[in-house]
C-alpha positions as CSV (number, residue, x, y, z in Angstrom):
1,X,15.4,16.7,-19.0
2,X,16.6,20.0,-18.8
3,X,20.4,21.9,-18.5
4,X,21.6,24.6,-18.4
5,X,25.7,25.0,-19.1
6,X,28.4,27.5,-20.5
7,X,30.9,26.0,-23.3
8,X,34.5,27.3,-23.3
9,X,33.9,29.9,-25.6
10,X,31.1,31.4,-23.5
11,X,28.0,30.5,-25.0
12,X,24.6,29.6,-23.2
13,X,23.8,26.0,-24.0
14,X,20.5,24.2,-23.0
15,X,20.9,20.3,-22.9
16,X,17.6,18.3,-23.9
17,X,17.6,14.1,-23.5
18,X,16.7,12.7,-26.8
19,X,14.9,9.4,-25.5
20,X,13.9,8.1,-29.0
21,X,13.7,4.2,-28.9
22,X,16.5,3.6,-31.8
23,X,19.5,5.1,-30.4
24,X,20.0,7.2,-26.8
25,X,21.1,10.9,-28.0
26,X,21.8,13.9,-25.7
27,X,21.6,17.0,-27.9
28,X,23.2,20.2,-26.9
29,X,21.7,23.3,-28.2
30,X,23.2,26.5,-28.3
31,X,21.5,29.7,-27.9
32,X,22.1,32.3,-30.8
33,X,24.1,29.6,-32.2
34,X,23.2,26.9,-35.2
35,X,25.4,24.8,-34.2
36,X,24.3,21.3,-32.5
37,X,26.4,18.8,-30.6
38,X,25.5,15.1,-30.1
39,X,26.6,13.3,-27.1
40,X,26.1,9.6,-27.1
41,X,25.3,7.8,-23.6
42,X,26.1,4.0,-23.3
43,X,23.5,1.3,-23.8
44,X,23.2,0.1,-20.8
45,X,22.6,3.8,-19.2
46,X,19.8,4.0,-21.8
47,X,17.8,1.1,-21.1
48,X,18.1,1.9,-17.7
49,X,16.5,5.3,-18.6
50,X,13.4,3.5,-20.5
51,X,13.1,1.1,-18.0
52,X,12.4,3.7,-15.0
53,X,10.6,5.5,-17.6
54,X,8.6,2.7,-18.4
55,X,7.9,2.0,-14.6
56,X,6.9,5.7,-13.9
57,X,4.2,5.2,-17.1
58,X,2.8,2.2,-15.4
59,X,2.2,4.1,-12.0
60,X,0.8,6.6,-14.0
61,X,-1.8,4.2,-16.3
62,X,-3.0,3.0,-12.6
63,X,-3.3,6.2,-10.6
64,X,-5.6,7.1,-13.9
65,X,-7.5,3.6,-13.8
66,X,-8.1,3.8,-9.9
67,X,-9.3,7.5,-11.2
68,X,-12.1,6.6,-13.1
69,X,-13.1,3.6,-11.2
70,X,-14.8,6.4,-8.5
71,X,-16.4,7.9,-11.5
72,X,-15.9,11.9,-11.0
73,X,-16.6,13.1,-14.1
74,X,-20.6,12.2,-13.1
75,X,-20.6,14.4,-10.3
76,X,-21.3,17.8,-10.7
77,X,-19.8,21.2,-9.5
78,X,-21.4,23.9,-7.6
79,X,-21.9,25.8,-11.0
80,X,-23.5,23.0,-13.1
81,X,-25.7,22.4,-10.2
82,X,-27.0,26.2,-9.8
83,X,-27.6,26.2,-13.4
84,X,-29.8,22.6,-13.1
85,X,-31.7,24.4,-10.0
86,X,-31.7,27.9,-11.4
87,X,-30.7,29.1,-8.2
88,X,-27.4,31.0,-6.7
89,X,-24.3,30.2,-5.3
90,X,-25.9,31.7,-2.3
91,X,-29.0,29.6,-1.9
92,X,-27.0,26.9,-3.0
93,X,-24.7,27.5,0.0
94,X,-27.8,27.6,2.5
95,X,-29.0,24.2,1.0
96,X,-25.8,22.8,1.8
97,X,-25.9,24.4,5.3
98,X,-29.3,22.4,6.2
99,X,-28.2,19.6,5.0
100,X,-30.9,19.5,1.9
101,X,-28.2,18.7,-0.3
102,X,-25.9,16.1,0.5
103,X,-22.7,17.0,-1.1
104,X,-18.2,15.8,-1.3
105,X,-15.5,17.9,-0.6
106,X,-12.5,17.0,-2.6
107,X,-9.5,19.4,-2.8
108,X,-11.2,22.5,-1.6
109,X,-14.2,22.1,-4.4
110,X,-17.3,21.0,-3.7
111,X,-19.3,18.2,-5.7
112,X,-23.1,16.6,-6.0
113,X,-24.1,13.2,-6.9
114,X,-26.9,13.5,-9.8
115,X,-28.7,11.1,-7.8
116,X,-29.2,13.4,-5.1
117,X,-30.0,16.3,-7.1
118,X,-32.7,14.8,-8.9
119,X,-34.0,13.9,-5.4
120,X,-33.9,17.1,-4.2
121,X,-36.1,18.3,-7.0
122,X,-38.7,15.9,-6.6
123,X,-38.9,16.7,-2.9
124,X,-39.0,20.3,-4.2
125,X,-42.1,19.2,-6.9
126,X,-43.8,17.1,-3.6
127,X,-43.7,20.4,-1.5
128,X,-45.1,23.0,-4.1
129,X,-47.3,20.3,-5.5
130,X,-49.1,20.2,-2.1
């Protein structure tokens, strides 16, 4: 956490929250200055502190579980899949529009399952094979 405030003499000071676990410290730092002032907080304020700290890591840890439990980072992107295909973002574009491609939208960017990538190019073998 982040300040900004003026001491009486004038001087810009930024104000950074020291959360180190042995003792709760709120420096003050001055600009232009070396000079460093240490404000202590009370105990209970602290643990407070680490506590909704501690929470908001938990929510964090889970959002990234429930992430990887849906396994994006095996799809591919528009790019990776024109360089697989050796085609352009063009054709790639009209495979999508005739559905020969099945593909996600997430977030405005578009994304393929390897699975149906791979099937599209042994349809593609099966047709030029003929």
């Amino acid at each position: 956490m982040r300040t900004q405030a003026t001491s009486p003499q004038g001087i810009g000071m930024s104000c950074v929250l020291m959360s180190y676990l042995c003792y709760p410290v709120i420096i003050v730092l001055t600009k232009n200055v070396n000079i460093m002032e240490v404000i202590n907080i009370e105990a209970r304020t602290f643990e407070a502190m680490i506590e909704r700290f501690e929470a908001f890591a938990r929510k964090i840890n889970l959002l990234c579980d429930q992430s990887e439990d849906k396994e994006m980072k095996e799809w591919l992107d528009s790019q990776e899949v024109c360089m697989i295909l050796d085609i352009s973002k063009r054709k790639l574009q009209y495979l999508r529009n005739f559905h020969k491609i099945p593909y996600s939208m997430l977030n405005g960017k578009i994304y393929y399952k390897p699975e149906d990538i791979r099937k599209y190019i042994e349809l593609e073998r099966g047709e030029h094979g003929k």
